[in-house]
C-alpha positions in Angstrom: -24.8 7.0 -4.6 -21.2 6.1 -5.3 -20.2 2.8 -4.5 -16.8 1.3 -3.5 -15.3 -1.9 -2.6 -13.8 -2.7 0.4 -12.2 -6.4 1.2 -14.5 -8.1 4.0 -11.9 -9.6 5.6 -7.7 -9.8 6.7 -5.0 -7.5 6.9 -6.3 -5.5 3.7 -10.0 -5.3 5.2 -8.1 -3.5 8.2 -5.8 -0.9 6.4 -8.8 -0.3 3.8 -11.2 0.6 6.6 -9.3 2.9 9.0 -8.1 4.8 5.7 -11.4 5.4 4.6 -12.3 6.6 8.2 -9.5 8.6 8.4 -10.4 10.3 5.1 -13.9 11.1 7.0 -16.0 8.4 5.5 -18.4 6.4 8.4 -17.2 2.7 6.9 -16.9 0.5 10.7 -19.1 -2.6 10.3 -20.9 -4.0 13.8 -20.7 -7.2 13.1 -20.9 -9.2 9.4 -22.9 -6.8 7.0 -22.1 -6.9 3.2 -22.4 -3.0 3.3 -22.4 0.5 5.0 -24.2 3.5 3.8 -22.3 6.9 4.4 -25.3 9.3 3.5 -23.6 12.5 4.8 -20.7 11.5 2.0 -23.3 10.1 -0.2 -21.2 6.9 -0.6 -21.9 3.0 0.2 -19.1 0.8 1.3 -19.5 -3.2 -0.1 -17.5 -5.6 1.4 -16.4 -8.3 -0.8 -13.6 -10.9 -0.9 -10.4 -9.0 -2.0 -9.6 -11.4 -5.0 -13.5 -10.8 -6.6 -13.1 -6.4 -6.3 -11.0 -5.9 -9.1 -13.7 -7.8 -11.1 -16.5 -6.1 -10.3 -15.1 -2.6 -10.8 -14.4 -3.9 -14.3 -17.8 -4.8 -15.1 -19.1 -1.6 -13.7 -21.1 -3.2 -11.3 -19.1 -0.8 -8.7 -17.4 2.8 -9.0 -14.2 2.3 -7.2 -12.2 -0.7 -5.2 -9.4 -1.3 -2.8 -7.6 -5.0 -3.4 -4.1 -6.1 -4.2 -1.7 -5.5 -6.9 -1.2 -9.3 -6.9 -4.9 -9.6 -6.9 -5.6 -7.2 -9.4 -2.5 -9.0 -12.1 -4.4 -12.3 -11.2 -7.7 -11.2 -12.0 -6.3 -9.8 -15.5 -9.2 -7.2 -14.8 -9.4 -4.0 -17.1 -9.3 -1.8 -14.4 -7.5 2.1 -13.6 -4.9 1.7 -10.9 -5.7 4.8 -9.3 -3.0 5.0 -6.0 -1.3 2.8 -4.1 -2.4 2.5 -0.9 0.8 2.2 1.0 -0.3 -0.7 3.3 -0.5 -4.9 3.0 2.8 -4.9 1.4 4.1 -7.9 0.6 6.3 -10.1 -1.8 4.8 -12.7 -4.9 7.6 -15.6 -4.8 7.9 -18.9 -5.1 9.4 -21.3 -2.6 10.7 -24.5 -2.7 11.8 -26.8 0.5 15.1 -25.7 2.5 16.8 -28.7 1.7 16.2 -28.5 -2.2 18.3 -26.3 -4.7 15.4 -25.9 -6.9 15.5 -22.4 -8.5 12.4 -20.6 -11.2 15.2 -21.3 -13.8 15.6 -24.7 -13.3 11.5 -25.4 -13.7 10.5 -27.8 -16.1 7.9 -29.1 -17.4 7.6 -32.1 -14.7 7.7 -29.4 -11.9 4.6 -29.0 -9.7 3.7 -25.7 -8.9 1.0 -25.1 -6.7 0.0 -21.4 -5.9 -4.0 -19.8 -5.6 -2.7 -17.1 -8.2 -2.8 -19.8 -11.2 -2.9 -16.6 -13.7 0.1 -14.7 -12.3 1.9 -17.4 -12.1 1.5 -18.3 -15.4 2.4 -14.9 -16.8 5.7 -15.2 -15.1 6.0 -18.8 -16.4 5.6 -18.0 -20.3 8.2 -14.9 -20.1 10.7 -17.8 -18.7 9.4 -20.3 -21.7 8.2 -22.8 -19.3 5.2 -24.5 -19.2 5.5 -26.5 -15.8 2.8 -28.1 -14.5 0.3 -25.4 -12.2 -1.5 -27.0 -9.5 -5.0 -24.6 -8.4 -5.4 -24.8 -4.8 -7.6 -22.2 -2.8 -5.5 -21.5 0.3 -2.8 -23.2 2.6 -0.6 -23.7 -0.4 2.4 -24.2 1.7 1.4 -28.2 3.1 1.5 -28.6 -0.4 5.1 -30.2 -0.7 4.9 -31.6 2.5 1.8 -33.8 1.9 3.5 -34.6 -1.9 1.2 -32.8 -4.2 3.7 -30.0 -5.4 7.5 -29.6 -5.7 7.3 -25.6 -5.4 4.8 -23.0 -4.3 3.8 -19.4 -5.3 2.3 -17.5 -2.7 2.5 -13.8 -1.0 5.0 -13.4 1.8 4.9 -10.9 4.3 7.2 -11.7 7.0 8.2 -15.2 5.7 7.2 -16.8 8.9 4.3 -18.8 7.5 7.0 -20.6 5.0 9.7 -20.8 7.6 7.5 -22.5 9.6 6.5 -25.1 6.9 9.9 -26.0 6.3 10.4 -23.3 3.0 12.5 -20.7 1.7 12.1 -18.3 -1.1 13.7 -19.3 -4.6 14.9 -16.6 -7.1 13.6 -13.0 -6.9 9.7 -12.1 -6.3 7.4 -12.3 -9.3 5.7 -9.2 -8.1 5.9 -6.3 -4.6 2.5 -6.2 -4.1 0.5 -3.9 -1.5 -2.9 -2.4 -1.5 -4.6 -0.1 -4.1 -6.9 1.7 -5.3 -8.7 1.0 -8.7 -11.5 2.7 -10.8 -13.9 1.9 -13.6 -11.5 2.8 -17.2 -11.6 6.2 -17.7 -11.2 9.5 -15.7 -11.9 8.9 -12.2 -12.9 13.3 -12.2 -15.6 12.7 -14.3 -17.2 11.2 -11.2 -17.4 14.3 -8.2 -17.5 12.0 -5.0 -15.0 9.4 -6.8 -12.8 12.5 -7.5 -13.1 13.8 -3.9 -12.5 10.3 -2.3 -9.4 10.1 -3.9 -8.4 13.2 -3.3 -9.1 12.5 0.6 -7.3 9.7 0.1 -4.2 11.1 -0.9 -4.3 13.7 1.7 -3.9 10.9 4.4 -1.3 9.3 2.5 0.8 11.9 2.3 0.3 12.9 6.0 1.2 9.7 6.9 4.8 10.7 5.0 5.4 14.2 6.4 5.2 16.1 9.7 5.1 19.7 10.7 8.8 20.7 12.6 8.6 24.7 14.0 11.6 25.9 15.6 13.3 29.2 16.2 16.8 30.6 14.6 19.0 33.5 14.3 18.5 34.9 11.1 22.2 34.6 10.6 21.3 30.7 10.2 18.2 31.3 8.2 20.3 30.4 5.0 21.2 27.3 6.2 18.1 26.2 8.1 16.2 26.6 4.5 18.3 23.5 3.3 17.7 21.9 6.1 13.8 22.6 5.6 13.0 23.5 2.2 9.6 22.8 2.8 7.1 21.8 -0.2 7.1 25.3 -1.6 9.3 27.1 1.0 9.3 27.3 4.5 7.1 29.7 6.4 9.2 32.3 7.9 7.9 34.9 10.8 10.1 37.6 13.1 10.1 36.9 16.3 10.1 40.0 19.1 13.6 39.0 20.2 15.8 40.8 18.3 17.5 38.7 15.2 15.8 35.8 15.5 13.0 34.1 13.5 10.5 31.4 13.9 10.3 29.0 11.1 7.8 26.3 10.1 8.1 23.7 7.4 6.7 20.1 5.9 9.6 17.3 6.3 9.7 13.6 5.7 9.0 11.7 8.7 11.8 9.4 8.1 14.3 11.9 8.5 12.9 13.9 11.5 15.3 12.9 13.5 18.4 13.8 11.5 16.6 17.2 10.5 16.7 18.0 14.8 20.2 17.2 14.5 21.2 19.5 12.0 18.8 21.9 13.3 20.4 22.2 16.9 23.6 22.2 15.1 23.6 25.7 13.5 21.9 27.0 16.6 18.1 26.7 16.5 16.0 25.9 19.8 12.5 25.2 20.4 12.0 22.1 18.0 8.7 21.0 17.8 7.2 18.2 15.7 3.9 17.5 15.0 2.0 14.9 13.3 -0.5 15.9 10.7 -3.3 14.3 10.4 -4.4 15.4 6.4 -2.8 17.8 3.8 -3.0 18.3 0.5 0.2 19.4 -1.7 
């Protein structure tokens, strides 16, 4: 039975789960267990704190993992990045206090630094030719100034709130644009059917999270035009229609630009629009 690692908790427990269940894996806990068994899939989902499933993919304990990039460059696993994931995106910076004009490349070796990503940060710390002084704490790394113990922190920020709110700001550029992924024992994930297929099923949701289906109807005088509009992934799907000179004409575009592809689309005379989600594809 294949088994995968799923985060047990947070943001990345949430986006991990209704992925997989969109993908048509049964992966919903009822309350705390440490795993599900999919036997129609032939598949058992482990939940595991995000930071330790990079790990045990490495030691081949388990076939297959979602975590974070940060996670994943902390662990210094020897894992396959299979995908990203395309949710829990976030930034790896430091931050100092609002008041201070601390910056990365004015660290020194007096400057506290405390972060829960003592690996990562180090990395980033020997490419500047630094070695500052890395204080390991296990959470809540922001009351870290505040209370004395640290000059700077290095944490993930999402929205920056959290920081704001403890009287930080970001200093420099991030160390790392982190977001979920997906990561494999080394070596071809194929060689595995049901890890080949659930990354297959996979992908088909991420990509139908990127496109949508528009189908509208043209004079065939415009059809020229309406195929730059719509190119499609191949080409668009072109059928007559019983009025005379007009076609009807159906095509894969990026959601992000559905609504400038309408406007373009009305402008050379097409009626009819219709968009519709899609809920998996493969291309």
């Amino acid at each position: 039975m294949l088994q995968i690692a799923l985060p047990n908790k947070g943001a990345l427990s949430d986006g991990a789960v209704q992925l997989a269940s969109d993908a048509g894996y049964h992966c919903k806990r009822r309350g705390r267990e440490l795993s599900v068994r999919d036997h129609h899939n032939g598949v058992e989902f482990v939940f595991l704190r995000p930071r330790d499933i990079a790990t045990y993919v490495s030691n081949g304990v388990l076939d297959l993992g979602v975590t974070g990039l940060d996670l994943l460059h902390d662990s210094g696993a020897d894992v396959k990045h299979v995908m990203d994931l395309g949710f829990g995106e976030a930034r790896f910076c430091y931050a100092v206090p609002k008041e201070s004009d601390l910056t990365p490349d004015a660290f020194t070796a007096d400057t506290r630094i405390a972060t829960s990503y003592t690996n990562l940060v180090r990395k980033d710390l020997d490419r500047r030719g630094v070695d500052a002084d890395i204080i390991d704490l296990d959470g809540a790394v922001e009351i870290s100034i505040d209370i004395g113990v640290a000059d700077a922190i290095a944490d993930v920020v999402q929205t920056g709130r959290t920081i704001d709110e403890a009287g930080l700001e970001t200093a420099g550029p991030p160390i790392l644009d982190t977001q979920a992924i997906l990561v494999a024992q080394n070596g071809d994930v194929a060689q595995i059917e049901s890890a080949r297929l659930f990354a297959e099923r996979v992908r088909g949701i991420l990509v139908a999270r990127e496109y949508v289906v528009v189908e509208y109807d043209l004079p065939r005088s415009s059809l020229s035009e309406a195929r730059t509009i719509t190119p499609g992934i191949e080409s668009p799907t072109v059928s007559p229609l019983s009025k005379d000179g007009w076609v009807a004409v159906k095509a894969m575009v990026e959601q992000d630009d559905v609504n400038a592809i309408m406007d373009d689309l009305t402008d050379i005379g097409a009626k009819g629009i219709i968009i519709t989600d899609i809920r998996t594809c493969r291309i």
